[in-house]
C-alpha positions in Angstrom: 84.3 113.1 88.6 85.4 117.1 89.7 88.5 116.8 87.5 86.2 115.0 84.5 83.7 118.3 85.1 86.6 121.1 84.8 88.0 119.4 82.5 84.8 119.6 80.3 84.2 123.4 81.6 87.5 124.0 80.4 86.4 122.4 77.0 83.6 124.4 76.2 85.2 127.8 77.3 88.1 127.0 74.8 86.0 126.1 72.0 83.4 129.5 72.5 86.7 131.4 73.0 87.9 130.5 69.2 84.8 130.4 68.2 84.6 133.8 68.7 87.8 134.6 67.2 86.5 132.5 64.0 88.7 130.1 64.1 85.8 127.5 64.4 84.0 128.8 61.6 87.1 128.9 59.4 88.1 125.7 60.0 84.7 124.5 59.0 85.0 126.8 55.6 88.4 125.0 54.9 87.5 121.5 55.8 84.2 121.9 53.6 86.3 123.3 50.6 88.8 121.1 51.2 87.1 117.8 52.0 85.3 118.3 48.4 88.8 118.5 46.5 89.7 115.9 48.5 86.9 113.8 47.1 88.2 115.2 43.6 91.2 114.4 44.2 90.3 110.6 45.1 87.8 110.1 41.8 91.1 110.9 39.8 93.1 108.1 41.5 90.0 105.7 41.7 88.9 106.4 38.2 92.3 106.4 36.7 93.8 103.4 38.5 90.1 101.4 37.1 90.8 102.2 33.3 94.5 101.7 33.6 94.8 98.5 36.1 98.0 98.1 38.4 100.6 98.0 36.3 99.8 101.0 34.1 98.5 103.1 37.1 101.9 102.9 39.2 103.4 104.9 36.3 100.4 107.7 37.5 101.0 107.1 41.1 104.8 107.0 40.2 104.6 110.6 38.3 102.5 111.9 41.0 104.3 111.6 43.6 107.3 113.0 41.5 105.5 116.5 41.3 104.8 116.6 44.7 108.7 116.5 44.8 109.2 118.9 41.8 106.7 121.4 43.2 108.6 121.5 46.8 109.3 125.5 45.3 105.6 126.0 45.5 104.4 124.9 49.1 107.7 127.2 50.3 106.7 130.3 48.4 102.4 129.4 49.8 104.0 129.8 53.5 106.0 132.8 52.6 102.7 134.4 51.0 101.1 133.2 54.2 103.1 134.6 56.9 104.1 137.8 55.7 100.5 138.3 54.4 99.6 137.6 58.1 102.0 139.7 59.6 101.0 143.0 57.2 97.9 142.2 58.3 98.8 141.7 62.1 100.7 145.1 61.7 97.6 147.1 60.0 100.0 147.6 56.7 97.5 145.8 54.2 99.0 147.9 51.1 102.1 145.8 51.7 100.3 142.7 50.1 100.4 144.3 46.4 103.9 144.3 46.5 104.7 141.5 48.0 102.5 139.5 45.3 104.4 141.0 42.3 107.8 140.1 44.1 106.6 136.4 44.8 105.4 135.9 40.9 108.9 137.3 39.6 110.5 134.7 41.9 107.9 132.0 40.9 108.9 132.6 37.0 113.2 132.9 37.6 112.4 129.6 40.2 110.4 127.6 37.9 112.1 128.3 34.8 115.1 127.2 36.3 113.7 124.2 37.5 111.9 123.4 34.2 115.7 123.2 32.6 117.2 121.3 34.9 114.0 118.3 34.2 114.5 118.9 30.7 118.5 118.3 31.0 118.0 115.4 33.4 115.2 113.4 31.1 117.2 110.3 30.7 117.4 109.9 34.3 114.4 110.8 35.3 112.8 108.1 33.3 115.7 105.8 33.7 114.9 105.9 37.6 110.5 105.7 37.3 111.0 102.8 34.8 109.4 104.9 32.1 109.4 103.9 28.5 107.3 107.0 27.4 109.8 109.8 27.4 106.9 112.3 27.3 105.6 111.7 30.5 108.9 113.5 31.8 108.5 116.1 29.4 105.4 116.9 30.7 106.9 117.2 34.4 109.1 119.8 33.4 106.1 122.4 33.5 105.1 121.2 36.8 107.0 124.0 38.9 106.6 127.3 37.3 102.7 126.5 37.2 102.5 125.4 40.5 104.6 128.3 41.6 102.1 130.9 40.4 99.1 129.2 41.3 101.3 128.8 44.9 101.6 132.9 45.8 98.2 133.3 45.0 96.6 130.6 47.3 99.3 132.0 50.2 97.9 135.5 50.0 94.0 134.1 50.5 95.9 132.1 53.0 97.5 135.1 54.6 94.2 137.0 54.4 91.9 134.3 56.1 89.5 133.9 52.9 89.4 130.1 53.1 86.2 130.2 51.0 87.6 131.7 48.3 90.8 129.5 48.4 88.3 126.3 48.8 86.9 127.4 45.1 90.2 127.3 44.1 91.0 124.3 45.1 88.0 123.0 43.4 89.0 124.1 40.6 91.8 122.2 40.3 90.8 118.8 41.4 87.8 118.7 39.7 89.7 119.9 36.6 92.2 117.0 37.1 89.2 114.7 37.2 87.3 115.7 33.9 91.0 115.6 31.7 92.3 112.7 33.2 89.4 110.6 32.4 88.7 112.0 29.3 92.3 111.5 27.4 92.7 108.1 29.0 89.1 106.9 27.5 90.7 108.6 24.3 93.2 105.7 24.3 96.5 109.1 25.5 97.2 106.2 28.0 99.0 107.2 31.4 100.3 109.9 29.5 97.3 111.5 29.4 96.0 110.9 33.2 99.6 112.4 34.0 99.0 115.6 31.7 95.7 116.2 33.6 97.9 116.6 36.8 99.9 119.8 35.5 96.1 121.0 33.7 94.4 121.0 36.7 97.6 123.7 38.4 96.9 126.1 35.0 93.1 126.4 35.4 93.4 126.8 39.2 96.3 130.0 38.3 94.0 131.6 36.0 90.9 131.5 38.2 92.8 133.1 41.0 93.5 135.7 39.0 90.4 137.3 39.5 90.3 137.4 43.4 94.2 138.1 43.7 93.7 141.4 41.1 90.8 142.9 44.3 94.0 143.4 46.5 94.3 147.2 48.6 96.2 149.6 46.8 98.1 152.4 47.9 102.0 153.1 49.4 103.0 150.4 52.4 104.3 151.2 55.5 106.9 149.0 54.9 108.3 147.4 51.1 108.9 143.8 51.9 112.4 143.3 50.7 114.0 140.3 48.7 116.5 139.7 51.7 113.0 139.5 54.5 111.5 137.0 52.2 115.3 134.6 51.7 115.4 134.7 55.2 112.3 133.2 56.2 112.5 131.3 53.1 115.6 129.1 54.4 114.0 127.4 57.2 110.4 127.1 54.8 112.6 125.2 52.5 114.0 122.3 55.3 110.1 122.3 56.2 109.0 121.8 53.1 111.7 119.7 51.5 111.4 117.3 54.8 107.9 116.5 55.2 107.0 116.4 51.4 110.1 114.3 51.1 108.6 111.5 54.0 105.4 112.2 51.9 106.1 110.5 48.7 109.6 109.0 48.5 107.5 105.9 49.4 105.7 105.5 46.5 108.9 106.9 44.6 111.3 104.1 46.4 108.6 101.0 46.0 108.3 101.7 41.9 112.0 101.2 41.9 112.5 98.0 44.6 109.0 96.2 44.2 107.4 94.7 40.7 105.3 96.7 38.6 101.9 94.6 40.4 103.6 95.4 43.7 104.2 98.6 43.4 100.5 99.4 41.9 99.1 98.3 45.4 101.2 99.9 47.7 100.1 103.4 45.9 96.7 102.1 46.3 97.5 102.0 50.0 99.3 105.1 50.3 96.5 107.2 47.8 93.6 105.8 50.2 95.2 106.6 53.7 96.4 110.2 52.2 93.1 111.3 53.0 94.3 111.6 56.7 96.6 113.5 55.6 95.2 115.8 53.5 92.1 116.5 56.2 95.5 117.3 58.5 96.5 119.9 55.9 93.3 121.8 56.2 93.6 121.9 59.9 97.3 123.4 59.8 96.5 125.6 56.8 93.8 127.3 59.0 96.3 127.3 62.2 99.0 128.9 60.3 98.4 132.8 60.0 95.9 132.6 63.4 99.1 131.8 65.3 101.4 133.8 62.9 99.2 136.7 63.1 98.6 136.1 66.7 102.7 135.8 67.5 103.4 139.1 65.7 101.1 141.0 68.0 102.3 139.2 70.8 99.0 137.7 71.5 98.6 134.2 73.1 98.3 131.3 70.8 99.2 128.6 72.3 95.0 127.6 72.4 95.0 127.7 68.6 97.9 125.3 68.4 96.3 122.3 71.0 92.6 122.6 69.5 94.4 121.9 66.2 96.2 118.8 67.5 93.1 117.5 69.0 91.0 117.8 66.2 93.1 116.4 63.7 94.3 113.3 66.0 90.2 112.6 66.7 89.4 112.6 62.8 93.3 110.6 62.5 92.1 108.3 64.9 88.4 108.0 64.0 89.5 107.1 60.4 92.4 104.7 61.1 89.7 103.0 63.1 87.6 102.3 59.5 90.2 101.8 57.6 91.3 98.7 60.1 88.0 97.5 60.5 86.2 98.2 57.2 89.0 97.7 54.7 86.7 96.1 51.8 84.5 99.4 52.1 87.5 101.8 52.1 88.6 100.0 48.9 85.9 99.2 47.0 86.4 102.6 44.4 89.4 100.5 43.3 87.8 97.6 42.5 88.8 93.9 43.8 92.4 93.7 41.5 93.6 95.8 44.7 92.4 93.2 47.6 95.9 92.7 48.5 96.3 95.8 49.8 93.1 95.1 52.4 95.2 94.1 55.0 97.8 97.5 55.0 95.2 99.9 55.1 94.7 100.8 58.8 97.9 100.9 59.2 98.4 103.3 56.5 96.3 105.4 57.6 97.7 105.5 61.4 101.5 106.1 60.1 99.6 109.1 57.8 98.0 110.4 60.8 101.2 110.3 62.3 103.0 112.6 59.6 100.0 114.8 59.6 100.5 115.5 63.2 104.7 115.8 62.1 103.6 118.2 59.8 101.1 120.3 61.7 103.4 120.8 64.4 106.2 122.0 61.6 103.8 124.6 60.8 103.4 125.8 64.2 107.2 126.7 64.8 106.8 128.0 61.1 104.2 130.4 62.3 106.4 131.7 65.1 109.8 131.8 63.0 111.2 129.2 64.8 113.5 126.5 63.0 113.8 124.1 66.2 112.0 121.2 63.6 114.6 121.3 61.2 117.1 118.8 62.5 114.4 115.9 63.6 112.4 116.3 60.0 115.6 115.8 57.9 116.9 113.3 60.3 113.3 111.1 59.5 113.7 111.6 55.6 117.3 109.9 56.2 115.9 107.5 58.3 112.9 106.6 56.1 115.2 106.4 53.2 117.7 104.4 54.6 115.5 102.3 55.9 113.4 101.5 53.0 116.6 100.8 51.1 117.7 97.9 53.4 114.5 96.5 53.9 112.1 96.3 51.0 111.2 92.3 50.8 107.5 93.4 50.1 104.1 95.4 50.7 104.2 94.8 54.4 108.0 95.4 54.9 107.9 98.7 53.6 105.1 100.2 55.1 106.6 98.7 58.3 109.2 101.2 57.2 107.1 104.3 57.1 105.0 103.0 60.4 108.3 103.7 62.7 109.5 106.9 60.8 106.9 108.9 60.8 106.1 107.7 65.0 109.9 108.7 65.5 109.1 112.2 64.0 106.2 112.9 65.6 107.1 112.2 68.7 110.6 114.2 68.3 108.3 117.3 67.6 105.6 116.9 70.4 108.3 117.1 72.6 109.9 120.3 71.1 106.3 121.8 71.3 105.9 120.6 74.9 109.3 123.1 75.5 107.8 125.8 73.9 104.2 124.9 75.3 105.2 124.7 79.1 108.2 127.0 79.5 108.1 128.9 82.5 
């Protein structure tokens, strides 16, 4: 009962302490903002995978989850903003930002352009390997980098700069942009085509909207010009981090369009789309983690508190959503109508192996924060696993989410116990 009380004592000291230091309230801010393009984000899938059906929508889900690939370039250059926004910042040298923004944009354009070639050049195969007979749909991919490169630097720097309500709005902007397109060409009869054009539309409107926060930035001569080299540097271990857990995100979807049938395939995206929510609420909670402890680290602060409060809250909304998902699956599914029941059974356990990679990925971030590249070899070691695992076994639904279930629990565990290193070194 004593240990239960200073336990609790404990508690409550911890949360006033970073309540104080805001990191309460801005995790609130995010969440909110976030939580609402989630919901965005979920109409799109619901609404499109209705009008379309299984078979149709796996070519959406299919396409999807190849941007998330394509657009790796843009989550690495959002950290990048992030961290050495937070470390001008942590240094009083605010004027640094300016520059840094017009070096990050040059790189997004040279990056992106590149990137958009190489999809061009590589159509056939690209379409070859989705099983798509529309050509287009690919063509439409290859803008899918640059624009989410640009729209990328700019959400880093609000990153960087703790203004979580303004990149919330932006945010918004894009899901709910996604939503209105999508449904409107596919009602016009454009097809999957259309729902998959809405997904690089919704990038472009979010770009031009930051435009007018980003332009507010302070002027005048930095203490110190962030150089080309600083940003390759950090970039290098942003990459592995990036490339790794977005990899583990989506090759699923990618790998069960290729080994299962078209029907198949439609509901294990249904399964994946609907647990991604843990996910994505896990991506709020590291994004509002990230430059507290990065700004933290570069004054040699402590930070460590930042970093458990953050586990903890994202495994109590992990675990308190697994928990519906298992034991209210017709609820959780009901958006996509009863064409998807076969999925009903997956769905808790979805959403635990997301929870998992959320926690993976959260904890990425945190040796991100503190330039640290320990994750590197237990994150690429789960994408081979995951891969190499899905390729030998892939009988059906069950089998392959069996699949995820024990990468993503090797993973996390790998890193916990790095972090536990870092966490309790004398």
């Amino acid at each position: 009962m004593l240990q239960a009380r200073r336990s609790a004592a404990q508690g409550r000291i911890l949360l006033g302490r970073l309540a104080r230091e805001g990191v309460v309230r801005n995790n609130a801010i995010f969440f909110a903002g976030s939580v609402g393009a989630g919901v965005f984000g979920y109409v799109f899938h619901f609404a499109i995978g209705r009008l379309l059906g299984p078979a149709s929508y796996s070519i959406v889900a299919s396409a999807v989850s190849a941007v998330y690939i394509l657009t790796l370039p843009c989550l690495i250059v959002q950290l990048v903003a992030a961290r050495f926004t937070s470390v001008a910042i942590a240094k009083n040298d605010a004027s640094a930002i300016a520059p840094l923004a017009r070096l990050l944009t040059i790189v997004s354009l040279v990056v992106g352009g590149v990137v958009a070639l190489a999809i061009w050049l590589g159509a056939g195969w690209f379409a070859s390997f989705l099983q798509l007979s529309d050509h287009r749909v690919v063509a439409i991919l290859t803008v899918s980098t640059l624009l989410g490169m640009l729209v990328a630097t700019n959400r880093g720097l609000l990153q960087g700069l703790r203004r979580f309500g303004a990149l919330s709005v932006n945010l918004l902007a894009d899901t709910s942009s996604r939503v209105v397109i999508g449904v409107v060409l596919v009602l016009a009869g454009v097809g999957p085509l259309g729902a998959v054009a809405a997904v690089i539309a919704g990038p472009a409107i979010a770009y031009l909207q930051s435009l007018t926060v980003v332009r507010r930035l302070p002027g005048g001569a930095p203490r110190r010009t962030i150089q080309i080299i600083d940003v390759a540097r950090y970039a290098a271990p942003t990459a592995a981090a990036v490339f790794g857990v977005t990899y583990l995100f989506n090759i699923d979807v990618v790998l069960a369009r290729h080994y299962l049938s078209a029907s198949q395939a439609g509901i294990y995206a249904a399964g994946a789309v609907l647990a991604r929510v843990v996910y994505f609420l896990g991506l709020t909670i590291a994004g509002v983690m990230f430059p507290e402890v990065a700004t933290r680290h570069a004054r040699d602060q402590s930070h460590f508190h930042v970093v458990d409060l953050s586990l903890l809250f994202l495994a109590a909304v992990g675990i308190v959503l697994a928990a519906v998902y298992a034991l209210l699956p017709g609820l959780v599914l009901l958006p996509y109508g009863s064409q998807y029941a076969p999925v009903r059974p997956f769905l808790g356990v979805f959403a635990a192996a997301l929870m998992l990679l959320a926690l993976a990925n959260l904890l990425v971030n945190y040796f991100l924060s503190v330039n640290s590249a320990r994750f590197i070899a237990p994150l690429l070691g789960a994408g081979v696993l995951e891969t190499v695992l899905m390729t030998a076994f892939h009988r059906d639904v069950g089998q392959f989410l069996a699949m995820l279930l024990v990468t993503t629990a090797v993973l996390a565990v790998s890193l916990a116990g790095l972090y536990a290193i870092d966490r309790f070194r004398v």
